[in-house]
N, C-alpha and C positions, 0 to 999 in steps of 0.2 A: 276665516279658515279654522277648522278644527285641527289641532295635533294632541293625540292622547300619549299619556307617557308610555304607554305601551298598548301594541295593537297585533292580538293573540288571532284575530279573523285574519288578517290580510298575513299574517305568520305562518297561519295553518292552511291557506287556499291553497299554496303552488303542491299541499304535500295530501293531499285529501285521499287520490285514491293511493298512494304508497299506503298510506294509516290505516283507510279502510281494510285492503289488503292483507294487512299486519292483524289488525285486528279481528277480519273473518277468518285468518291461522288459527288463533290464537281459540276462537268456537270453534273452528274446526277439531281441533286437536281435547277440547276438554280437559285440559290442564291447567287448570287457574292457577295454582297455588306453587311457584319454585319449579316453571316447570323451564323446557328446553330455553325457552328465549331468553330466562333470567339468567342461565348460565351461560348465555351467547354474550349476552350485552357483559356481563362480569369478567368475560374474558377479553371483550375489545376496549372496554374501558380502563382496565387495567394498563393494558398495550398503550392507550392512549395517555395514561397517566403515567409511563414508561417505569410502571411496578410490576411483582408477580402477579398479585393476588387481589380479585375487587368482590365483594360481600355485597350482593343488593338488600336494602333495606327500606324499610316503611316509607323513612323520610329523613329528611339532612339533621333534624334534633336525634333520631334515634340512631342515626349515626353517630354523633356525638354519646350521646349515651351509653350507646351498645360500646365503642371506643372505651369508654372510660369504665365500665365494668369488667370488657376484655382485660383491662391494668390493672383490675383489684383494684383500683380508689374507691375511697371508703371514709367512713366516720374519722375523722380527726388530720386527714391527708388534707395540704394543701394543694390549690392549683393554678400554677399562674397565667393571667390574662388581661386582655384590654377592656377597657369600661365602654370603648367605643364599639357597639357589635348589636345584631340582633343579640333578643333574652334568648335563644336556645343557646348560646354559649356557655355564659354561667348559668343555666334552668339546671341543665344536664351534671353540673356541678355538684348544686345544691342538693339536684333530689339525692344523691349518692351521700349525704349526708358531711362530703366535704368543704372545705371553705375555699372561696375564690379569696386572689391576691390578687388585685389590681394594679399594673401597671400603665403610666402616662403613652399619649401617644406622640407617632414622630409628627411635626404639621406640616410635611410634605405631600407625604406618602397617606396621611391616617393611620396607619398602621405602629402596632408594638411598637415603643419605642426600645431598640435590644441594649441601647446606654446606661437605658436605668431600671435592669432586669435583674442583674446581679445582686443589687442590695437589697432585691427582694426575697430572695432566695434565704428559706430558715431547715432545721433539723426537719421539718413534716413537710419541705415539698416533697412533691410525687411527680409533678407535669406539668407542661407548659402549653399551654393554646395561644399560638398567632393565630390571628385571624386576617386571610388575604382580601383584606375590603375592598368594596368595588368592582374587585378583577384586577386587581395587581399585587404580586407577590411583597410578604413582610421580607426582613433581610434575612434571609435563613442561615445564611453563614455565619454568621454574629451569636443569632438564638441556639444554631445546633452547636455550634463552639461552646456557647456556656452548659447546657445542656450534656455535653458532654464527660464537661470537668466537674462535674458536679451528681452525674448518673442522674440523670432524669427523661422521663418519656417526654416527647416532643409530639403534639396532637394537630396536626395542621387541620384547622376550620377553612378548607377548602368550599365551602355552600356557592360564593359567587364567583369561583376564580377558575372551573374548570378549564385546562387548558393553559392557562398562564403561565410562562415563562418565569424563571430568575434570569439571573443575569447573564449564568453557566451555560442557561440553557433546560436545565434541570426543570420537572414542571412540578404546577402546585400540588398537593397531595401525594409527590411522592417520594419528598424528600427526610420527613419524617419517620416516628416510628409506627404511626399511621395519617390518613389523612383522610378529612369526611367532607362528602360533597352532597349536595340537595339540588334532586331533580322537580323544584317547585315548578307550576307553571314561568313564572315567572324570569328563570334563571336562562342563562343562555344556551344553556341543554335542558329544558323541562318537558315534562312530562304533561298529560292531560288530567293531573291528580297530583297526586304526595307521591313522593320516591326521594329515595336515598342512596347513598352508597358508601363501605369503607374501605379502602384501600389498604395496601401493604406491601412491601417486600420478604413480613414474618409469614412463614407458612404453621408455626403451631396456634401466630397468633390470629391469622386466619382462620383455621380451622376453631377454634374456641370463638370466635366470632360467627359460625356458622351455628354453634349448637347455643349459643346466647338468644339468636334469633329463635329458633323455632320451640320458646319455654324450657333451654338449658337441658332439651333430652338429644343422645344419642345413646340406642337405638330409641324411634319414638316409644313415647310411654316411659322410658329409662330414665330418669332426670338429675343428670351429676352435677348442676349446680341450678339456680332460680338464674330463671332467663327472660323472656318479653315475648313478644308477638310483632317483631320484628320484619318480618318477610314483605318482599318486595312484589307487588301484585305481576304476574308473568302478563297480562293486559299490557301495564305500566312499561315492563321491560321491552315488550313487543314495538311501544310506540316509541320508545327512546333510540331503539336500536335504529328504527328509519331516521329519526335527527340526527344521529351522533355522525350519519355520513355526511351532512351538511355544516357540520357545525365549523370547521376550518373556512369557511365562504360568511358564514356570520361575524365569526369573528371578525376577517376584514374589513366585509363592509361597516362595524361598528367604530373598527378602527379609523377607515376613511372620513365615518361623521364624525370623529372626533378632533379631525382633524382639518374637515371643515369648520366647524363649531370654534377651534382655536383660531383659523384665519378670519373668519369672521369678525369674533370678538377683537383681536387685533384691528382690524380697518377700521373697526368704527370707536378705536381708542380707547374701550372697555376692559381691555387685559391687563391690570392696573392693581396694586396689591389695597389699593383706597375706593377701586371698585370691584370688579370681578376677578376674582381667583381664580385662575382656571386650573384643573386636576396636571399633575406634572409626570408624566411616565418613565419612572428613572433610570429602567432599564432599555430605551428604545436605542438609546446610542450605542449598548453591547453587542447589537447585532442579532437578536433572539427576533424570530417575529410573532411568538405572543407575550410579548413586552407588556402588554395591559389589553385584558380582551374587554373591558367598560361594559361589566355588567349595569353600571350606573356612570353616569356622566355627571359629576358634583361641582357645583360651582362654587365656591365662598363669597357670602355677600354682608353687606351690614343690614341691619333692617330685614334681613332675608322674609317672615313672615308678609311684612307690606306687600315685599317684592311676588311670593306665591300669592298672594291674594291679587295684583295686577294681572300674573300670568292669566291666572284664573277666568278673572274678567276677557279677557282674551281668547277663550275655550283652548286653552293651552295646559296639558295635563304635567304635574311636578309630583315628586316627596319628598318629604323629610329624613332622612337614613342620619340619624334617628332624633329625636325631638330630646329624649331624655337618658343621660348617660346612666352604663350600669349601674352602678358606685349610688345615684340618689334613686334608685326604683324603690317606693315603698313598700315592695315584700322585701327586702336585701336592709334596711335600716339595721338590723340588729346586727350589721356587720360592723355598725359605726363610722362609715366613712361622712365625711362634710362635704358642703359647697367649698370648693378652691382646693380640695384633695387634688385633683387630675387637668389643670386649668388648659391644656392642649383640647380634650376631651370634650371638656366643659364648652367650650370654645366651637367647635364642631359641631355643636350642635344646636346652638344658637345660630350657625349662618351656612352652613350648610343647605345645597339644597340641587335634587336631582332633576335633570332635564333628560325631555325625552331623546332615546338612544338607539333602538330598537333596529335590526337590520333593513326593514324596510320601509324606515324614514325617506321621505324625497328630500332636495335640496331647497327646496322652495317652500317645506316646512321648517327647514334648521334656518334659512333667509326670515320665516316669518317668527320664528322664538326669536331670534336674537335680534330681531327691530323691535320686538317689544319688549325684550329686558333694556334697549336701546332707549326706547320711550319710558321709561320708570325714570331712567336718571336724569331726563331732562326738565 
């Protein structure tokens, strides 16, 4: 049996002619560039991330980026973050000429650890980036508390957590003083290309996010500060806007496999902190029901390598999220962090390792992964 970690044909079959549809609008009408559906979808996505204001953008880094030049970071501004995360975290950092601050992560959650955030905090912070890994919210109450007492922006790295729950209820991206989401294919609202998006409740900081995107002009040609080429393809917008109806029906079924995937590993005595880890949803007993919409499904294992390389043989498709933490990327060296600076981190990434997740997984694919991480251990 084949299981791919993710399978974009049998994603995109039941939605063909909606798409097509969307997309012969979208010729129809001749407005490629910001036009009506990018303003449709910016408005239901907001709704859905229970903000005012959503910004379509390129893509989930230039979210981030366009974020962090909305706030004036700049040369000599710190920004603090987790070493555990895609590089568009701290990319978007860097190129702003600021310096990331690394903080450890929690080894429940993966996520910020917000304990030991505080003594990170010097005279040049400016921001804070949690990052909602996986698809389950960092503890925002914690992060926006310190955040608070201390005046600082709060950038919520929404990319895999669209939709996700805290514990309040509150969703990812909106509880910040913005929050950036990435409509990769890949993600559990994607798009058939790159797209982005940034959220808000600020409406001047929206609107300065709007003239960042289109090269820092309003009116065009006027250009009151350097900006990007940011803008979200209205194509892009057209197809998300037919997903984003679907997207409460994915997330369940993700949930359901995640939840087979846990009984499973259970029966066959693998849910064992000396074999498989299995991801822990912290907030599923508050009552929220997107508790963890499991953009990724992370197992912890030892040996994990061996173990991708068995699945492998198996035609069972995995990743690594992520192989090598920020903190040692060799473009990042001259920040001077060591091996054992972040050992939660470190840790994570050693044994770490994603199974497939996908809404339209069968049961008798998640039966055939977990007889064969079943067969590694024996």
């Amino acid at each position: 049996m084949k299981v791919s970690l993710l399978d974009l044909k049998a994603h995109h079959q039941p939605l063909r002619q909606e798409l097509l549809a969307a997309l012969e609008g979208v010729l129809d009408n001749n407005n490629f560039i910001l036009g009506r559906e990018v303003t449709e979808l910016e408005e239901k996505v907001a709704a859905y991330c229970q903000v005012r204001f959503g910004v379509g953008v390129s893509s989930g880094t230039d979210a981030l980026l366009a974020a962090l030049m909305a706030l004036n970071i700049s040369s000599g501004d710190e920004v603090i973050t987790t070493p555990l995360s895609f590089f568009a975290t701290v990319g978007a950092i860097v190129r702003l000429g600021a310096r990331p601050v690394f903080v450890d992560i929690d080894p429940v959650t993966y996520n910020l650890d917000h304990s030991r955030l505080e003594s990170a905090i010097t005279a040049r912070t400016r921001a804070i980036i949690p990052v909602h890994l996986y698809g389950q919210c960092a503890d925002m109450e914690s992060i926006l508390g310190i955040a608070t007492r201390h005046g600082l922006a709060v950038v919520e790295d929404a990319a895999q957590a669209i939709g996700s729950e805290y514990r309040d209820g509150r969703r990812a991206g909106g509880m910040g003083t913005v929050g950036c989401l990435s409509f990769f294919p890949s993600k559990n609202l994607g798009g058939l290309g790159d797209g982005g998006m940034v959220v808000t409740n600020d409406e001047a900081l929206a609107e300065r996010l709007r003239i960042l995107r289109v090269q820092g002009a309003k009116p065009k040609y006027y250009h009151r500060v350097v900006g990007g080429n940011f803008r979200l393809d209205t194509l892009q917008a057209a197809v998300l806007k037919v997903k984003l109806g679907h997207l409460d029906r994915w997330t369940a079924l993700r949930q359901e496999h995640a939840e087979l995937y846990e009984r499973l590993f259970r029966e066959t005595g693998l849910a064992d902190e000396k074999k498989v880890r299995l991801p822990k949803a912290v907030y599923k007993e508050k009552g929220v029901s997107h508790y963890h919409i499991y953009n990724q499904f992370v197992i912890g294992v030892s040996n994990r390598d061996q173990l991708q390389g068995h699945l492998k043989a198996k035609d069972i498709g995995t990743e690594v999220y992520y192989p090598v933490p920020l903190h040692r990327q060799e473009c990042l060296k001259e920040l001077d962090y060591h091996e054992g600076d972040f050992p939660e981190a470190e840790r994570a990434c050693r044994e770490l390792l994603a199974l497939p997740i996908y809404p339209e997984l069968s049961e008798d694919q998640q039966r055939y992964v977990v007889e064969a991480v079943r067969g590694w251990f024996e």
